[in-house]
N, CA, C and O of each residue as an XYZ file, in Angstrom:
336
protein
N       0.839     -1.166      0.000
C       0.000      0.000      0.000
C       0.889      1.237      0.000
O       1.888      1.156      0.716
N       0.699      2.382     -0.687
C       1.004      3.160     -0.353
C       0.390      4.772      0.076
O      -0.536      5.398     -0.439
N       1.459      5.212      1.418
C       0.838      6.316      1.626
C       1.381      7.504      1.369
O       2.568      7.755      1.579
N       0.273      8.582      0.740
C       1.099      9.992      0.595
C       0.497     11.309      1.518
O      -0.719     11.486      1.599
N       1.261     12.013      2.054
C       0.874     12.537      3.163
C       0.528     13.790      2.612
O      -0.367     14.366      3.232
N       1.276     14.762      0.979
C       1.499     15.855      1.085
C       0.865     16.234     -0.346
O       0.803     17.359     -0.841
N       0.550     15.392     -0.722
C       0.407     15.889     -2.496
C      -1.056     15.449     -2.760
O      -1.098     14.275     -3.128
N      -1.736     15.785     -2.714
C      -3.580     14.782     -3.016
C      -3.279     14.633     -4.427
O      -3.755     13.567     -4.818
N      -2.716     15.230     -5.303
C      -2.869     15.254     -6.767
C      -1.736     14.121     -6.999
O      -1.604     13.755     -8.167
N      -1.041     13.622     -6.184
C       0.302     12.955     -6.713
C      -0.487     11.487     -6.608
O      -0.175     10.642     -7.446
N      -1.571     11.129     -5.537
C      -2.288      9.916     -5.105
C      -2.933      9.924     -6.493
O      -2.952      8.757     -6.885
N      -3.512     10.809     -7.472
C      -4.207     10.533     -8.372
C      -3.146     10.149     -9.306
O      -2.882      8.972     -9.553
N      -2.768     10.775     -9.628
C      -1.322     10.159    -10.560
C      -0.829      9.439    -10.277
O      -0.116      9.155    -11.240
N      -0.540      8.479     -9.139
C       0.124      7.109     -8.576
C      -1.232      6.385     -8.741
O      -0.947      5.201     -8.559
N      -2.640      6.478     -9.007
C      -3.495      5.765     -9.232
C      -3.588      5.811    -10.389
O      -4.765      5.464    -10.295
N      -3.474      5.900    -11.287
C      -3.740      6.394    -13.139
C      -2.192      5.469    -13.268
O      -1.923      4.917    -14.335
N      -1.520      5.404    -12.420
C      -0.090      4.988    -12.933
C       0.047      3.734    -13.500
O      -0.991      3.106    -13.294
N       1.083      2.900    -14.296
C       0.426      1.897    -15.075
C       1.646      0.950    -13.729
O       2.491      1.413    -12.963
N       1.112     -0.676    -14.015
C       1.528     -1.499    -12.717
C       2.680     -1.454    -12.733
O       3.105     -1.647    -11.594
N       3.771     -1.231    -13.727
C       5.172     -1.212    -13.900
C       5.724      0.178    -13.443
O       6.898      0.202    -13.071
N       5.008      1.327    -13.432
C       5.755      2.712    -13.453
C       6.562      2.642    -11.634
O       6.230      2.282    -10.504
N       7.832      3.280    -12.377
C       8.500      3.622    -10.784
C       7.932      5.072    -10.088
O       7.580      6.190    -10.465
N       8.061      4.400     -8.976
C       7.501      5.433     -8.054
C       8.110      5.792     -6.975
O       7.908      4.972     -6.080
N       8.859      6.780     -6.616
C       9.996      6.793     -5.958
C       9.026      7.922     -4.586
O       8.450      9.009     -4.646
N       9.309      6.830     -3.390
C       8.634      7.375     -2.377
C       9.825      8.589     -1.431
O      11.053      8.513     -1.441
N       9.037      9.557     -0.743
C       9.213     10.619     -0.303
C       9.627     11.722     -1.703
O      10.785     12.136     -1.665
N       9.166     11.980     -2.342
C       9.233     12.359     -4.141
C       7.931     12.780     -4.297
O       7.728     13.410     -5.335
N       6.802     12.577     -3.417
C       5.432     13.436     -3.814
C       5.222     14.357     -4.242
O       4.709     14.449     -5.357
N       5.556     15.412     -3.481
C       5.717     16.597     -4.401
C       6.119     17.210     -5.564
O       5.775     18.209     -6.196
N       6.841     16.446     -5.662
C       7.466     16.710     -7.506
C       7.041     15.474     -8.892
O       7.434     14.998     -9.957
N       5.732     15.454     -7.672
C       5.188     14.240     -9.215
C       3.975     15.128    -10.059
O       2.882     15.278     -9.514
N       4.148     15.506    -10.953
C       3.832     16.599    -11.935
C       2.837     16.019    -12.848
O       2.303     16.799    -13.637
N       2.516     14.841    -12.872
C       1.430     14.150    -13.882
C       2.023     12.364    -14.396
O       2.838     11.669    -13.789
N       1.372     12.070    -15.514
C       1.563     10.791    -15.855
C       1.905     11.086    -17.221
O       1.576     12.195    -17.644
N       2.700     10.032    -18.233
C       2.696     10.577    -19.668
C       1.885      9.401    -20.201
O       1.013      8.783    -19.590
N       2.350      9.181    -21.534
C       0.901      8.170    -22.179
C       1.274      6.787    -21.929
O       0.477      5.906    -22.251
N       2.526      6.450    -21.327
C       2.643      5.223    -20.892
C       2.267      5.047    -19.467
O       3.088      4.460    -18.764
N       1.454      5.350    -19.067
C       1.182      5.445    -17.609
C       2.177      5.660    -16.845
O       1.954      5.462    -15.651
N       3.558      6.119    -17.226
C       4.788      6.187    -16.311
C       4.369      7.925    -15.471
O       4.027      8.995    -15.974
N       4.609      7.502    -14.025
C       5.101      8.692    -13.432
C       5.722      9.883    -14.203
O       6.728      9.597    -14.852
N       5.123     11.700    -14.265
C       6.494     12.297    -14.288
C       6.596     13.255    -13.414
O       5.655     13.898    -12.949
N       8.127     13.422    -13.078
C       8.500     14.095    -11.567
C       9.612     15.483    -12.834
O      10.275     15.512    -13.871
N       9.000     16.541    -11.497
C       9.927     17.482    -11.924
C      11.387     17.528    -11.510
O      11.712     17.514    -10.322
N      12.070     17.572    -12.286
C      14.026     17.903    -11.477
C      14.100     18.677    -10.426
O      14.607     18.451     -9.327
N      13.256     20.139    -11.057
C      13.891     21.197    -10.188
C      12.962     20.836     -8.688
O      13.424     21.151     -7.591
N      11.725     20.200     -8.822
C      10.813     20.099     -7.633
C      11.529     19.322     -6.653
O      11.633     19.576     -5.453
N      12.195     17.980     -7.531
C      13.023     16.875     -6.965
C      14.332     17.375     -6.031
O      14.551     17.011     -4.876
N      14.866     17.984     -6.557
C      16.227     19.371     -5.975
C      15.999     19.606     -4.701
O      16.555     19.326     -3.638
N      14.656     20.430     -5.181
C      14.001     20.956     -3.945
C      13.918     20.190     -2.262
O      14.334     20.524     -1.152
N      13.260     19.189     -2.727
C      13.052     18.269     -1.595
C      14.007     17.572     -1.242
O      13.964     17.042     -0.132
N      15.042     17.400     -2.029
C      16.934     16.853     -1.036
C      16.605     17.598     -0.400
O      16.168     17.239      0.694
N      16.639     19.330     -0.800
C      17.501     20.020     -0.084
C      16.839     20.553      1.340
O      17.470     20.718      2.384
N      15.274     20.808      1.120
C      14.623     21.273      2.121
C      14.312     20.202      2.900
O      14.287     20.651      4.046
N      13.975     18.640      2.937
C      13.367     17.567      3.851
C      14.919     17.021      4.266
O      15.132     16.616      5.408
N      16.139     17.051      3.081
C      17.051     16.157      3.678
C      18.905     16.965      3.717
O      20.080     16.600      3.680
N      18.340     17.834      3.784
C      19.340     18.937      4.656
C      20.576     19.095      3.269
O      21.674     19.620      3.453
N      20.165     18.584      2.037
C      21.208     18.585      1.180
C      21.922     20.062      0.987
O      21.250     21.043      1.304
N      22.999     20.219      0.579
C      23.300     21.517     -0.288
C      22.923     21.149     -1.766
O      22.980     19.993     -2.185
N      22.530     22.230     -2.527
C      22.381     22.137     -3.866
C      23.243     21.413     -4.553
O      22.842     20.880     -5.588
N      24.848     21.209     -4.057
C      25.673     20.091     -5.011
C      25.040     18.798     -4.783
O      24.505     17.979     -5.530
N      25.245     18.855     -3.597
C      24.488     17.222     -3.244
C      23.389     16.820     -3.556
O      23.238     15.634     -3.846
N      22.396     17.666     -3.575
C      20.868     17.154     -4.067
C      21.309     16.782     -5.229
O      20.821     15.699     -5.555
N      22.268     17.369     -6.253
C      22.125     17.450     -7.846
C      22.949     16.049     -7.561
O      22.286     15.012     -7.519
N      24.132     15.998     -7.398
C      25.326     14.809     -7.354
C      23.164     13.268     -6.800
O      22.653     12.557     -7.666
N      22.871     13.314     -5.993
C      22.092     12.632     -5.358
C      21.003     11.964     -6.825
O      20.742     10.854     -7.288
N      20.710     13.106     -7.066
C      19.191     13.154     -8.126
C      20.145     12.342     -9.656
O      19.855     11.277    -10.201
N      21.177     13.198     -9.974
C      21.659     12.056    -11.096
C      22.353     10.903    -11.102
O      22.516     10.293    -12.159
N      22.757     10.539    -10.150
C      23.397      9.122     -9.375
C      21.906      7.954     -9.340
O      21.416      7.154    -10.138
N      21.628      8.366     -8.108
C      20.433      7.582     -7.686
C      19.208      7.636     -7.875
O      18.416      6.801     -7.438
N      18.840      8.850     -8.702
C      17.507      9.624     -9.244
C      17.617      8.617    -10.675
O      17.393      7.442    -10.963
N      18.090      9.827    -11.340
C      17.992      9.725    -12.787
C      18.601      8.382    -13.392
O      18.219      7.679    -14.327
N      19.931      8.254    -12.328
C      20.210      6.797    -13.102
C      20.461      5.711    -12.714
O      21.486      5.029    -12.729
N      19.089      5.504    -12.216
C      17.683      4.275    -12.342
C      17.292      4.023    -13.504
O      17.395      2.942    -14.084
N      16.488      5.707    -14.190
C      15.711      5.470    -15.121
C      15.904      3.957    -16.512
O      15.001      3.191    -16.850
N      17.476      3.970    -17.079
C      17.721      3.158    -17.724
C      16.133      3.647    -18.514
O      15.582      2.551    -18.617
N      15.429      4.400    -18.938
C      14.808      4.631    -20.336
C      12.999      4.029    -19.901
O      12.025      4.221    -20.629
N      12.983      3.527    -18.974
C      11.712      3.530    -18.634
C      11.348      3.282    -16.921
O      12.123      3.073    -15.987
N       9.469      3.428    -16.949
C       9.327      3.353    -15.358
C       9.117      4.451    -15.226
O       7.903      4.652    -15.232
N      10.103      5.956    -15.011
C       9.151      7.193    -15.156
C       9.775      7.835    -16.038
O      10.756      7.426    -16.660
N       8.947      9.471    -16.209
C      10.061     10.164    -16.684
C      10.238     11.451    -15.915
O       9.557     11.743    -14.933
N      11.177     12.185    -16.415
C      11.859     13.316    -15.557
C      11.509     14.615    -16.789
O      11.750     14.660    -17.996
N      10.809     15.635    -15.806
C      11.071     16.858    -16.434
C      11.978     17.697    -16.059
O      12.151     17.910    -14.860
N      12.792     18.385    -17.117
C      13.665     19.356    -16.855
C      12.893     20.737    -16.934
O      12.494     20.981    -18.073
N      12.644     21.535    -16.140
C      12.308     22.738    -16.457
C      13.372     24.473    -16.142
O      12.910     25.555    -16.507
């Protein structure tokens, strides 16, 4: 089961989500919609955000964090990532 404490709109988009899409928990907030493969998509800069404000990152580290262990997961499917 999962629970989301902070985003009501992110529960709808993790429900619309297709059974394969990754869903990377404490990341609610920066889940921005679904695309046509039912995959999750999360914003970068939202993603940034939440290292830095929930997990005390500095901006190098959130970024070093988000493309290490964020982004490269993706391997090309599961979700996708907006750059804005």
């Amino acid at each position: 089961m999962i629970y989301i404490r902070k985003n009501r709109d992110a529960i709808d988009y993790i429900n619309e989500a297709a059974d394969d899409a990754i869903i990377f928990h404490d990341l609610d907030d920066a889940i921005v919609g679904t695309n046509q493969h039912g995959e999750l998509v999360y914003s970068y800069d939202k993603m940034h955000e939440v290292f830095m404000q929930d997990h005390g990152m500095t901006a190098e580290e959130a970024e070093e964090w988000l493309d290490y262990n964020v982004i490269g997961t993706m391997a090309g499917r599961g979700f996708q990532v907006l750059y804005t």
